[in-house]
N, C-alpha and C positions, 0 to 999 in steps of 0.2 A: 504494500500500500504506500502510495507517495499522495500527500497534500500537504499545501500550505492554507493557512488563514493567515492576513493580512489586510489593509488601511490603503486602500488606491492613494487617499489622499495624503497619507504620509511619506514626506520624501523619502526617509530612511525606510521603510520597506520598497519602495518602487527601487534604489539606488541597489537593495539586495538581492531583490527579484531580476535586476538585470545582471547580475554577476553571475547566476547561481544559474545551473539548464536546467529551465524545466520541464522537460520533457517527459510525459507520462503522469508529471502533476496534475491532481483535481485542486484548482482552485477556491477558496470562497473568500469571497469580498467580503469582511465582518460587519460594515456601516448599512449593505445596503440587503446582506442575508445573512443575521444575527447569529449567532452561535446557541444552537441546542444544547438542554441537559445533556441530552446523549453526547452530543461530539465533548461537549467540557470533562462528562466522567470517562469516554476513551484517554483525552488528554490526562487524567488526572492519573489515569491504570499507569501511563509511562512516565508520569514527573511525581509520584504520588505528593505531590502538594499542590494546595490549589495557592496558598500566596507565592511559590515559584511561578507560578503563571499570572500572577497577579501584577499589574504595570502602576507601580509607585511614582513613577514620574506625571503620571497624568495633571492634568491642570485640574481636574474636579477629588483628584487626591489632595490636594493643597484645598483647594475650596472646601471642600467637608470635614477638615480638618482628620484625617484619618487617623494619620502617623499618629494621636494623639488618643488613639483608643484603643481599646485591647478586643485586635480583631481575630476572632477564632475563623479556622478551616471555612467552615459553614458560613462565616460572612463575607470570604474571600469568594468563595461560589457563588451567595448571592448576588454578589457586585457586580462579579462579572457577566453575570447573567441579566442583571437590571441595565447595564452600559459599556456597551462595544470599547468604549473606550480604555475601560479596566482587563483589558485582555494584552499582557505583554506581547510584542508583536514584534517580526511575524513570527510565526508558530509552522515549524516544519514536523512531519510528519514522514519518516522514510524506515518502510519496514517496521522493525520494531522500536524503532529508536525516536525522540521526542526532541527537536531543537529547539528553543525556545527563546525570543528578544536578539536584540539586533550587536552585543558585544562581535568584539571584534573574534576571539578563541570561539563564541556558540559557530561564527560563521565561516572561521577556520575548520571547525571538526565537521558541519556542514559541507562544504566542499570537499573534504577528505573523502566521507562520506559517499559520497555522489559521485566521485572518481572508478 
């Protein structure tokens, strides 16, 4: 199985989506075809955390003041399920393996990967 989730409108996924072949990738745009419980607990089986999946940097993370509350498993899920936005991105999916956010080593091991 190969898929990515990803933010058309984020440069940093677009800039790694064109580095990376994706050939035989299923795509899904998260803004404009939201991410299911199902796809978030497949993700969850291979990072088994849902705040590893979870994107601290977002601007409505500072807004809700997050950092600042003691957020369990089960509210990293909701989160992410309540706003696309809260989904660290992109999110590869190859075989069995889970890449997750856009560091520089996730998309080093990425391309090793896919070689």
């Amino acid at each position: 199985m190969k898929k990515v989730y990803f933010l058309q409108t984020c440069d940093t996924c677009r800039r790694i989506l064109k580095e990376v072949n994706l050939e035989g990738f299923e795509k899904q745009e998260i803004k404009s075809n939201p991410i299911t419980v199902a796809q978030l607990e497949e993700l969850y089986s291979f990072s088994k955390s849902y705040e590893g999946l979870f994107n601290k940097r977002a601007k409505l993370y500072r807004e809700m003041d997050l950092k600042n509350q003691n957020l369990t498993e089960d509210d990293y899920k909701q989160y992410i399920l309540d706003e696309y936005t809260f989904l660290k991105r992109p999110v590869f999916i190859v075989e069995d393996e889970v890449f997750v956010g856009n560091s520089k080593k996730t998309v080093e091991s990425l391309k090793e990967k896919l070689l």
